[in-house]
N, CA and C atoms as a LAMMPS dump frame, in Angstrom:
ITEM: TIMESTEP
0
ITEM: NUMBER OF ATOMS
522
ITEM: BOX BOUNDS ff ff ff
-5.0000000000000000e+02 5.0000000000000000e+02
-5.0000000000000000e+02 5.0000000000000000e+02
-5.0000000000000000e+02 5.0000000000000000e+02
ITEM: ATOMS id mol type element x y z
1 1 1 N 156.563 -321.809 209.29
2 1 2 C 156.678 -323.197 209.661
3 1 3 C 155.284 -323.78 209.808
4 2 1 N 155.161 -325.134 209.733
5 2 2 C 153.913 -325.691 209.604
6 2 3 C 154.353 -326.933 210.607
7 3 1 N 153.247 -327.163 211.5
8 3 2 C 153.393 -328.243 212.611
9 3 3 C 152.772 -329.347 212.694
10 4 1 N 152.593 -329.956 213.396
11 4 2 C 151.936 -330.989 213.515
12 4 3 C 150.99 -330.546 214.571
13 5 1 N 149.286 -331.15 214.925
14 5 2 C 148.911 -330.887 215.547
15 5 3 C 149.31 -331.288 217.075
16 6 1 N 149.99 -332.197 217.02
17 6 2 C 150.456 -333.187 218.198
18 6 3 C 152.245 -332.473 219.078
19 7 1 N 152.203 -331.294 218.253
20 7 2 C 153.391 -330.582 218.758
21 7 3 C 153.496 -330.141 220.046
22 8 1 N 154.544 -330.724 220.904
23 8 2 C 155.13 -329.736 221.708
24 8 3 C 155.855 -328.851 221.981
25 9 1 N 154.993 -327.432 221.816
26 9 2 C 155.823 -326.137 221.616
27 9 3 C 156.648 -325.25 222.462
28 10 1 N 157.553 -325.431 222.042
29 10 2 C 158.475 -324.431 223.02
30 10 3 C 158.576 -323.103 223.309
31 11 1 N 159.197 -322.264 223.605
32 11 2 C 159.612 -320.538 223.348
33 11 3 C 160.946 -320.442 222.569
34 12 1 N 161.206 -321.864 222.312
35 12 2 C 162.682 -321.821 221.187
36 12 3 C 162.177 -321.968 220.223
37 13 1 N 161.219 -322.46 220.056
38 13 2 C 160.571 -322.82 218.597
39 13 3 C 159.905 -321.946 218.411
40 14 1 N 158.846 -321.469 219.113
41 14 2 C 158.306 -320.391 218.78
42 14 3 C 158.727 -319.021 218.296
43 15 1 N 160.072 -318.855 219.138
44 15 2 C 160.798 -317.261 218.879
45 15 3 C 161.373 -317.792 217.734
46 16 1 N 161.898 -318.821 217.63
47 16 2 C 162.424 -319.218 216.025
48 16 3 C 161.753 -318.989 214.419
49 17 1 N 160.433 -318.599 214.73
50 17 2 C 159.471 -318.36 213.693
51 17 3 C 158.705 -317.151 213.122
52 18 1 N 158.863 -316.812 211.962
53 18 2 C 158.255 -315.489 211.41
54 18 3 C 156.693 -315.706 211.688
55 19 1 N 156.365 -317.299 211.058
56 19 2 C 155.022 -317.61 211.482
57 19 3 C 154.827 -319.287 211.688
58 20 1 N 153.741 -319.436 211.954
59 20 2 C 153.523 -320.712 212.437
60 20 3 C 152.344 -321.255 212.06
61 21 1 N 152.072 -322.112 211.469
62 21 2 C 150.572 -322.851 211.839
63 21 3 C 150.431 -324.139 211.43
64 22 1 N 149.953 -324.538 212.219
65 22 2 C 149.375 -325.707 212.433
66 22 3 C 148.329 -326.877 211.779
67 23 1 N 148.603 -327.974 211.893
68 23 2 C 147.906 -328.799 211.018
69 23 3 C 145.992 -328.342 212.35
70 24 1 N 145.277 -329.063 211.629
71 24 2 C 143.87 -328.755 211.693
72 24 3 C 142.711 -329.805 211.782
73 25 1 N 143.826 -330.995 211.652
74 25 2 C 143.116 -332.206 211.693
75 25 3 C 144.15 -333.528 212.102
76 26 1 N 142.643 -334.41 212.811
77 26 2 C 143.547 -335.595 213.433
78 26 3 C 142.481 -336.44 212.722
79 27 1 N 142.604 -338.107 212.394
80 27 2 C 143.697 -338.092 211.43
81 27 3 C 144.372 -336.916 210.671
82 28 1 N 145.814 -336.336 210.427
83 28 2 C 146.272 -335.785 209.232
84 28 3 C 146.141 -335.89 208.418
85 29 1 N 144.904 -334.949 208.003
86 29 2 C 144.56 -334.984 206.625
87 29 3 C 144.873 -333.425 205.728
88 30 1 N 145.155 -332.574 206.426
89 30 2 C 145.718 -331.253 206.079
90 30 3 C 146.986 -330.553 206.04
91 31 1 N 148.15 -331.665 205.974
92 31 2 C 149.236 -331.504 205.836
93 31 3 C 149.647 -330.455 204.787
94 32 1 N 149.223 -330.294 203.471
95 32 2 C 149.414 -329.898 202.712
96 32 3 C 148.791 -328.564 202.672
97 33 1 N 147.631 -328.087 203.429
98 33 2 C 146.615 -327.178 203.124
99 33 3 C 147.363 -326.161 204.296
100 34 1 N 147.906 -326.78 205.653
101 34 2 C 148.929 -326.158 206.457
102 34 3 C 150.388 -325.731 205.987
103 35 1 N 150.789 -326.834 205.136
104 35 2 C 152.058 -326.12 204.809
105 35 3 C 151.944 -325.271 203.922
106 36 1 N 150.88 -325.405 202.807
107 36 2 C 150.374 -324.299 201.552
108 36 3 C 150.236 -322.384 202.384
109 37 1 N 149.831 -322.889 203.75
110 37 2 C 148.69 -321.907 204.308
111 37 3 C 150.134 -320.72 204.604
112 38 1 N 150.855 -321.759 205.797
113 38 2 C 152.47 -321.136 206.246
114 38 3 C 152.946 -320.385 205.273
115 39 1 N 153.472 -320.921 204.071
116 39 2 C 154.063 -320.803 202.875
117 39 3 C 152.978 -319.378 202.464
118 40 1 N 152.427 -319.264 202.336
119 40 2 C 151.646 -318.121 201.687
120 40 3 C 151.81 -316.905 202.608
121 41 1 N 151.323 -316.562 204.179
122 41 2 C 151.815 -316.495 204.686
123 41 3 C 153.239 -315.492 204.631
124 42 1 N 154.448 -316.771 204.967
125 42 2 C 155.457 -316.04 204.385
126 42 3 C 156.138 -315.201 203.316
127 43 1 N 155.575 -315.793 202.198
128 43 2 C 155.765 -315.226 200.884
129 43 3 C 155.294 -313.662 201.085
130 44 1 N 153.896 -313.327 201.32
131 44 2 C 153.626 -312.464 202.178
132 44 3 C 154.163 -311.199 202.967
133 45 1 N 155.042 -312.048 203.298
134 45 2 C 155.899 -311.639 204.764
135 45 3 C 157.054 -310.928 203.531
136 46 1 N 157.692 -311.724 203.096
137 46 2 C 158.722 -311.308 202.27
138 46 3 C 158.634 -310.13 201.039
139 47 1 N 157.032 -310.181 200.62
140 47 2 C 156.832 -309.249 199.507
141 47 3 C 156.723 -307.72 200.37
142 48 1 N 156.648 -307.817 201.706
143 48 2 C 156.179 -306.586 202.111
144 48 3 C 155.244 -306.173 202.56
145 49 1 N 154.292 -307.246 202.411
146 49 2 C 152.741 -307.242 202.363
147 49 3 C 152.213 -307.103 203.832
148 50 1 N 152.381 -307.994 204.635
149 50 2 C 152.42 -307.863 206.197
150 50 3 C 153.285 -307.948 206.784
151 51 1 N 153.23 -307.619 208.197
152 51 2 C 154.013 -307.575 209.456
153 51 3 C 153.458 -308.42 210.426
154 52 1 N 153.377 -309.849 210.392
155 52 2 C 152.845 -310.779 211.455
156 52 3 C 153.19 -310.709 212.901
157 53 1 N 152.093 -310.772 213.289
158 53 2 C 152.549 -310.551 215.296
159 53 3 C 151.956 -311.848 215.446
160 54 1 N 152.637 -312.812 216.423
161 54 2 C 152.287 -313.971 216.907
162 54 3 C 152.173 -314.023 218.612
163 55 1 N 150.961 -314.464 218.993
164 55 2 C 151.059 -314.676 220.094
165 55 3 C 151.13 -316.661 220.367
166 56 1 N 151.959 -316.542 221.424
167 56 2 C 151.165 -318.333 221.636
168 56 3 C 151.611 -318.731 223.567
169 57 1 N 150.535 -319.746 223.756
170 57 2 C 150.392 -319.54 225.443
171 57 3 C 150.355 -321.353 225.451
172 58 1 N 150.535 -321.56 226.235
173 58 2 C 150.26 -323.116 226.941
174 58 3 C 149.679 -323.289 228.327
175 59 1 N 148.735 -324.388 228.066
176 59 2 C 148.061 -324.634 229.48
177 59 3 C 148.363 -325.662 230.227
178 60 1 N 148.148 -326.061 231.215
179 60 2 C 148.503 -327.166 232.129
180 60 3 C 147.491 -328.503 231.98
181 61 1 N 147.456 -328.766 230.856
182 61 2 C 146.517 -329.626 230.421
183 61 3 C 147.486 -330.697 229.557
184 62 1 N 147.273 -332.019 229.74
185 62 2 C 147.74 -333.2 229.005
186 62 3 C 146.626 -333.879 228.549
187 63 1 N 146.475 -333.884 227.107
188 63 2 C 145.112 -333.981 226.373
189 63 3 C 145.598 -335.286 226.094
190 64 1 N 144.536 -336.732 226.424
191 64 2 C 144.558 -337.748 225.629
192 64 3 C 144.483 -338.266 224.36
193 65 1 N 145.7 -338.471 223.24
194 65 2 C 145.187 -338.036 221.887
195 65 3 C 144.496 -338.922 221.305
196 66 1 N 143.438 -339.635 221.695
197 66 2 C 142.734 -339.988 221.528
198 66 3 C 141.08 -339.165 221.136
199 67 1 N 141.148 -338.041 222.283
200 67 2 C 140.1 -336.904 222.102
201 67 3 C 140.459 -335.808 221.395
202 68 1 N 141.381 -336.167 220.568
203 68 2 C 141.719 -335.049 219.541
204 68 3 C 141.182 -335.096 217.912
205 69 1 N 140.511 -335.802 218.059
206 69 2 C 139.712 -336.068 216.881
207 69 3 C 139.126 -334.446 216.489
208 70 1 N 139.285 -334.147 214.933
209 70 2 C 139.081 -332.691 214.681
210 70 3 C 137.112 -333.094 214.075
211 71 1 N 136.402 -333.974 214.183
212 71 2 C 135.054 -334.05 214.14
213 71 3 C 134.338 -334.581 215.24
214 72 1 N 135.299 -334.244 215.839
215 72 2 C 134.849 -335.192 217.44
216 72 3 C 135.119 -333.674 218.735
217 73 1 N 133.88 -333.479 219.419
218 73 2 C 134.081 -333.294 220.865
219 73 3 C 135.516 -333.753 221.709
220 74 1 N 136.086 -333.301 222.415
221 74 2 C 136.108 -331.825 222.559
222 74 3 C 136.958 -330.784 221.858
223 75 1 N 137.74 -331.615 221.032
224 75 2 C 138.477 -330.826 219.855
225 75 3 C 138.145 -330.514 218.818
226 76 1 N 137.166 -330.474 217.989
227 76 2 C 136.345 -330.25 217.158
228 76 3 C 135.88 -328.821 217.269
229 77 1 N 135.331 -328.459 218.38
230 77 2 C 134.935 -327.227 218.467
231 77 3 C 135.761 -325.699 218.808
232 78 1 N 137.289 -326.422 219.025
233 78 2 C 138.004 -325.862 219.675
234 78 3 C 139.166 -325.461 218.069
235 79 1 N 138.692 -326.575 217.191
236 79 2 C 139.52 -326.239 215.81
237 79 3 C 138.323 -325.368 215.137
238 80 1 N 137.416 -325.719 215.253
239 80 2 C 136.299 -324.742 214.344
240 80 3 C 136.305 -323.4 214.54
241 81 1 N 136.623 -322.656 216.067
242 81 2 C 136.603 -321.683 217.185
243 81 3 C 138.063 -321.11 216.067
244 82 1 N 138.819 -321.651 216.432
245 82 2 C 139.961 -321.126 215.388
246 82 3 C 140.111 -320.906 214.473
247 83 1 N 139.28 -321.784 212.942
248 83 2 C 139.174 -321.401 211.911
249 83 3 C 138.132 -319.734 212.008
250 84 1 N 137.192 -319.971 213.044
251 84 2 C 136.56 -318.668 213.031
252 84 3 C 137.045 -317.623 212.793
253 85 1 N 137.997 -317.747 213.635
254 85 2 C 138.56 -316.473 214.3
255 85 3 C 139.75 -316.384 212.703
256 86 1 N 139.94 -317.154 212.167
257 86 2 C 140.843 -317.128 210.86
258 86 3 C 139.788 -316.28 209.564
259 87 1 N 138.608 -316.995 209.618
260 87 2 C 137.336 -315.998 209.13
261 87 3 C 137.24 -314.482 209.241
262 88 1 N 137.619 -314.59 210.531
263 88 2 C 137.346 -313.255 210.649
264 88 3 C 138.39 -312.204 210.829
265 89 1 N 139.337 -312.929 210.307
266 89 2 C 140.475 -311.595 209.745
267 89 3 C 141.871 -311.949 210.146
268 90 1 N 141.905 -313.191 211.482
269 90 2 C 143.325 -313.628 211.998
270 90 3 C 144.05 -313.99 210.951
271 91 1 N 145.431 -313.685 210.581
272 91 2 C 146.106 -314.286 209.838
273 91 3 C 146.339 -316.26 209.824
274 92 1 N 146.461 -316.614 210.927
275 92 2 C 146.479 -317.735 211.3
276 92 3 C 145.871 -318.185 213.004
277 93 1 N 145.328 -319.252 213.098
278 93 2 C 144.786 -319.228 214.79
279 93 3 C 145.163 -321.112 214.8
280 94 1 N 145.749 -321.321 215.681
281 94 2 C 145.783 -322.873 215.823
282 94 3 C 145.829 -323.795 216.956
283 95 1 N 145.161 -324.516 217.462
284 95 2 C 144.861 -324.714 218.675
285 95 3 C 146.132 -326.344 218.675
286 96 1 N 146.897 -326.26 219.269
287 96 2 C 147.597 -327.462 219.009
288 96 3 C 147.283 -328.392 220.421
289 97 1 N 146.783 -329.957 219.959
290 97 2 C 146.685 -330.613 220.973
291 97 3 C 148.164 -331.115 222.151
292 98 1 N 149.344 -331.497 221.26
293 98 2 C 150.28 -331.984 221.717
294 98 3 C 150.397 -333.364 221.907
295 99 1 N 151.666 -333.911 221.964
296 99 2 C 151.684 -334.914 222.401
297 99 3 C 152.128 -335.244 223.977
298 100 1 N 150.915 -336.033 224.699
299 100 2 C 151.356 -335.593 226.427
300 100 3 C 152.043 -337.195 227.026
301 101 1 N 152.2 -337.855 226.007
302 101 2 C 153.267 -339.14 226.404
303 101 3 C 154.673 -338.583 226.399
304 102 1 N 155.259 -337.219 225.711
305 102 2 C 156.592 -336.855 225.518
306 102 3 C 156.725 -336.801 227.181
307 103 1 N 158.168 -337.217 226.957
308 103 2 C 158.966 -336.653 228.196
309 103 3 C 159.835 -335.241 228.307
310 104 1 N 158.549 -334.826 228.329
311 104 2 C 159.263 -333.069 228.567
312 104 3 C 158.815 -332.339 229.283
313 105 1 N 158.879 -331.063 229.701
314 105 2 C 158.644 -330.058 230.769
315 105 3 C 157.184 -329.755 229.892
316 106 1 N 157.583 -328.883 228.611
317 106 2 C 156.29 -328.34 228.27
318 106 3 C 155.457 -329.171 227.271
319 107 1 N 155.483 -330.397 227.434
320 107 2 C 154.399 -331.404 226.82
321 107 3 C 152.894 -330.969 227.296
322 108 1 N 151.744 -330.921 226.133
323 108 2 C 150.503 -330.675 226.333
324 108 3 C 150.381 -329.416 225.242
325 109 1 N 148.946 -329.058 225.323
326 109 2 C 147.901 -328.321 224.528
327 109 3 C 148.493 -327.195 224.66
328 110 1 N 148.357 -326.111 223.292
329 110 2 C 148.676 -324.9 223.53
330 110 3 C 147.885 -324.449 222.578
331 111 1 N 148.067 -322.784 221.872
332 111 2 C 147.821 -321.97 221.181
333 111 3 C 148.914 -321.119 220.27
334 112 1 N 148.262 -320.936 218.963
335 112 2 C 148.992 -319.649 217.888
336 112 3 C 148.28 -319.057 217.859
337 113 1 N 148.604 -317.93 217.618
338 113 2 C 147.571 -316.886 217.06
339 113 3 C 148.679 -315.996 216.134
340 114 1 N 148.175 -315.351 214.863
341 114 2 C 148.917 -314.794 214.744
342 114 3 C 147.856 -313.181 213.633
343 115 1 N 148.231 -312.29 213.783
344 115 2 C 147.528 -311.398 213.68
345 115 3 C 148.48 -310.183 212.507
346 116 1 N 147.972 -309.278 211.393
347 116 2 C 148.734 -308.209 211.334
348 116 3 C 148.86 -307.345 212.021
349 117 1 N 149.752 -307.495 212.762
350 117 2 C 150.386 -306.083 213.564
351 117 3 C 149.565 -306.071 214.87
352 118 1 N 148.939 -306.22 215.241
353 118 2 C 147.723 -306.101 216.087
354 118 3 C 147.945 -307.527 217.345
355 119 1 N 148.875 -307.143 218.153
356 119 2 C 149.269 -307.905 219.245
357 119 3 C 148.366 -308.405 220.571
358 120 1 N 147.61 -306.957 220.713
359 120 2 C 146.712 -306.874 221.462
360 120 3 C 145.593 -308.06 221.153
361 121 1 N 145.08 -307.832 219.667
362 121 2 C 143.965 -309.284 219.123
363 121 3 C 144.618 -310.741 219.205
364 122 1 N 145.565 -310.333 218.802
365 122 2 C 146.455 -312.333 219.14
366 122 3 C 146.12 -312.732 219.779
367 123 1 N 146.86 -311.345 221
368 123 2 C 146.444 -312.306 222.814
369 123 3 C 145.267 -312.728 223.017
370 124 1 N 144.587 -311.795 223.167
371 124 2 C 143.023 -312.011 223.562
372 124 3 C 142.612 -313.329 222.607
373 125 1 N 142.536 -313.309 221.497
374 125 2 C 142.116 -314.56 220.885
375 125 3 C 142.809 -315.673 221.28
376 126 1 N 143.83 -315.922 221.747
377 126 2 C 145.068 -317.293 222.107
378 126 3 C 144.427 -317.215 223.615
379 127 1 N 144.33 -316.039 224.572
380 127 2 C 143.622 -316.735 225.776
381 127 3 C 142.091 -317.175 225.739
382 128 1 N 141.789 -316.348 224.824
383 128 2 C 139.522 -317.325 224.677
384 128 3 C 140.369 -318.507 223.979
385 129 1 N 141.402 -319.057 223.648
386 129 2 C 141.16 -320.641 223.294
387 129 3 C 141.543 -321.074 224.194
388 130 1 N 142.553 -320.393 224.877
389 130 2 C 143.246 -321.558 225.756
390 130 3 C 142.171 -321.437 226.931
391 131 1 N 140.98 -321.1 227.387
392 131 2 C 140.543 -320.822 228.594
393 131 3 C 139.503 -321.783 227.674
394 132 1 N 139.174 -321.593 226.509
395 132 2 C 137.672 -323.014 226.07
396 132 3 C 138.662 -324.273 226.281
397 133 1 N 139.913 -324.658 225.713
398 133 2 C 140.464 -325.655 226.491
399 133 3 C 140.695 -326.266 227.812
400 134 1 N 140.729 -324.927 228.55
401 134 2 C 140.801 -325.48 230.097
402 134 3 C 138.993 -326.11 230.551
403 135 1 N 138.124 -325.146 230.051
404 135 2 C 136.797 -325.255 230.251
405 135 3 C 136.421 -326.972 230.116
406 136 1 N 137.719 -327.651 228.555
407 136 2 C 136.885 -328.689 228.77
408 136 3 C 137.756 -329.756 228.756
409 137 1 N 138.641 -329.533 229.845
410 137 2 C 139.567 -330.415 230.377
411 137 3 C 139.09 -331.354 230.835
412 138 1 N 137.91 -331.822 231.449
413 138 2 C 137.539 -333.316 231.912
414 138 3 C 136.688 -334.206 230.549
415 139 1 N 136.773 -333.25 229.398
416 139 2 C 136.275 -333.688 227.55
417 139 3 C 137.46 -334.511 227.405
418 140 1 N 138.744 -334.468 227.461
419 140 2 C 140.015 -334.48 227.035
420 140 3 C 140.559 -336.123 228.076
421 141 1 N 139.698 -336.321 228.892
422 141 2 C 140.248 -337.754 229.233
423 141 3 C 139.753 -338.628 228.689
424 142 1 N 140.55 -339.864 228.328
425 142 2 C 140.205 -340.859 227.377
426 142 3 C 140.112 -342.165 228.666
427 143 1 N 138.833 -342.954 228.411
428 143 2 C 138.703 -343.846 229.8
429 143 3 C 138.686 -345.482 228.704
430 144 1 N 139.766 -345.874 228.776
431 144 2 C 140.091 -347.165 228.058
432 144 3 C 139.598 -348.278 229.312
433 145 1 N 139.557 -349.698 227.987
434 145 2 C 138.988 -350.233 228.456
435 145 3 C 140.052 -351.186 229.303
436 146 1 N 139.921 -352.307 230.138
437 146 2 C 140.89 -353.214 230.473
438 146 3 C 141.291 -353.929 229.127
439 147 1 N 142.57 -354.497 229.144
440 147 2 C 143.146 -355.309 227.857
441 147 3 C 142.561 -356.7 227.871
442 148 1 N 142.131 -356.867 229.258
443 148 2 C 141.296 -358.306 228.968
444 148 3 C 139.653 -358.364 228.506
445 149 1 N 139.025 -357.268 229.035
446 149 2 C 137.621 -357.373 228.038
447 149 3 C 137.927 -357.028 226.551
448 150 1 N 138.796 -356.56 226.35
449 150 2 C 139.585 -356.017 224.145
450 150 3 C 139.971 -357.622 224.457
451 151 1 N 140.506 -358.608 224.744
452 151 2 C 140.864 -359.792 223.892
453 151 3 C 139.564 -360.785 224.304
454 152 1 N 138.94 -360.338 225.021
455 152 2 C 137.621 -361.212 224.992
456 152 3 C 136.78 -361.168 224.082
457 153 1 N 136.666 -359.923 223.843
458 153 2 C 135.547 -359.171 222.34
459 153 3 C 136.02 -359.636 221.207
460 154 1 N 137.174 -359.349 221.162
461 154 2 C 137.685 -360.201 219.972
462 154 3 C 138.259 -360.833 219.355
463 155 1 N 138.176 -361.969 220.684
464 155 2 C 138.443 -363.645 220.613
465 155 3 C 138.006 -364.567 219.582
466 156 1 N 136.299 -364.194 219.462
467 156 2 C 135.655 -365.045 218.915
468 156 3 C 135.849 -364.707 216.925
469 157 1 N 136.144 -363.66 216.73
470 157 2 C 136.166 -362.475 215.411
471 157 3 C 137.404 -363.721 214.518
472 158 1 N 136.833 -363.782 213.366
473 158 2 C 137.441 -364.625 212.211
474 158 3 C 137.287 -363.912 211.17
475 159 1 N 138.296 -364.143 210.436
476 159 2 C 138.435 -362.967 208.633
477 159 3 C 139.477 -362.428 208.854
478 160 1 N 139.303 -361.069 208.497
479 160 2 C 140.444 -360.212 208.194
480 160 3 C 141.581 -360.144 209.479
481 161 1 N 142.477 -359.986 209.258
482 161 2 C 143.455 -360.056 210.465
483 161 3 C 142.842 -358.878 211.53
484 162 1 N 143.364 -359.136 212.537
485 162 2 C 142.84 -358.473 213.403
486 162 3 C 143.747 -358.092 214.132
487 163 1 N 143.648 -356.266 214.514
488 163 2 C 145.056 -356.015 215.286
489 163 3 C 145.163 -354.871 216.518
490 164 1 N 145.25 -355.544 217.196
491 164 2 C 145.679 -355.195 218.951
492 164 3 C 146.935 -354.186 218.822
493 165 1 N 146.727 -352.505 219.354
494 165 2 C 148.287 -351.924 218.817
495 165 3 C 148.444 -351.23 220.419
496 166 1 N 148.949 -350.565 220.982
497 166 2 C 149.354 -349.891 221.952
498 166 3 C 149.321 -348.572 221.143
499 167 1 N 148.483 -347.694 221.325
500 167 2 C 148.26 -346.412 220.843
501 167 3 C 149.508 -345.48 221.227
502 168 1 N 150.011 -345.534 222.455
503 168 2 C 151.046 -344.754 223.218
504 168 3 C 152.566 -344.674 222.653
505 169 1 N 152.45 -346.265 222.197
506 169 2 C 153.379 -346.519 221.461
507 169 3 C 153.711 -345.604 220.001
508 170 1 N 154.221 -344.449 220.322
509 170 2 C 154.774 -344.003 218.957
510 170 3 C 155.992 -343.901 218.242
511 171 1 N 155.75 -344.567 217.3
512 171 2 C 157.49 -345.049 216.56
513 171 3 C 157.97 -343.834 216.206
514 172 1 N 157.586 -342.642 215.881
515 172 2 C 158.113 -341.484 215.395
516 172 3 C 159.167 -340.737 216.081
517 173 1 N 159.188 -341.554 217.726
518 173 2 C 159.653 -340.59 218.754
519 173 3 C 161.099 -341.514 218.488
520 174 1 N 162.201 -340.944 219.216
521 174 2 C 163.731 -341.493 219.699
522 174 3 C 163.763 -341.565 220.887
C-alpha cells in the first residue's frame, strides 16, 4: 500500500498490510515514485524474494501541516533521515506527518519502517525517527498571522485575482 504523507495510521491499517510506504513529499509530488516503490516491493514479496518485517510507532505530536514541507525544516530532515536509512539497506522507512485537524483518537505524526526479516533494525530505526520528531516538536508549530493584518496586506494588491483560502479547510475529508 502506498499513503499519503498526511495519513492517519492506525493498527487496522497497519496489520492490514504486507507493506507500506509512504509518499515523501509535501506538495505531492511523489505519488507515483511511492506507489511504483510499494508495488515493487510487493511483487517482491510474491516472487519469493523477501520476507518484509514492518515496524510502525506514533507519537503524541500534532504537526501543523503547514511545517511539513519536505525542503523545509523541520520535515525535511526528518524525510532525508529516512531516505538514509532506505540507502542503507531498509526496505522502506517513512516518516508520515498526518493530518492533526482529523477528528480521531490517533491523528498526528508517526513512523514505517520496514526491513528484511530483521525486526530488531525496524524498531530501532522507527524509534531514532520518532524520538528526532519529538526532538523537534516546538519546529512543527505553525504561528499564523491575524486575518486582519492578511486583508490589510492585501488590500491595496491589483492584477491577478487574489485568494484568501482557510488552509484547515480540507474538502477531501466527509
Amino acid at each position: 500500500m502506498s499513503l499519503d504523507l498526511h495519513v492517519n495510521l492506525t493498527d487496522e491499517i497497519v496489520d492490514n498490510c504486507t507493506v507500506l510506504v509512504g509518499f515523501k513529499t509535501y506538495p505531492h509530488i511523489d505519488m507515483y515514485g511511492a506507489g511504483h516503490h510499494a508495488g515493487e516491493l510487493m511483487i517482491r514479496v510474491l516472487d519469493g524474494e523477501i520476507d518484509p518485517v514492518m515496524s510502525w510507532g506514533n507519537g503524541p505530536l500534532l504537526a501543523q501541516t503547514l511545517r511539513m514541507g519536505h525542503e523545509d525544516a523541520p520535515m525535511g530532515p526528518l524525510i532525508e533521515a529516512a531516505r538514509r536509512h532506505e540507502r542503507d539497506g531498509l526496505l522502506a522507512a517513512t516518516v508520515f506527518g498526518g493530518f492533526p485537524l482529523a477528528d480521531i483518537g490517533p491523528a498526528g505524526m508517526s513512523v514505517v519502517t520496514i526491513t528484511y526479516g530483521d525486526q530488531a533494525r525496524a524498531d530501532a530505526v522507527r524509534d531514532e525517527l520518532l524520538e528526532a520528531e519529538w526532538e523537534q516538536r516546538e519546529e512543527f508549530i505553525f504561528d499564523s498571522r491575524p486575518i486582519g493584518e492578511t486583508l490589510d496586506e492585501v488590500a491595496h494588491l491589483a492584477g491577478a485575482p487574489i485568494i484568501i483560502l482557510d488552509h484547515a479547510d480540507n474538502s477531501a475529508t466527509r
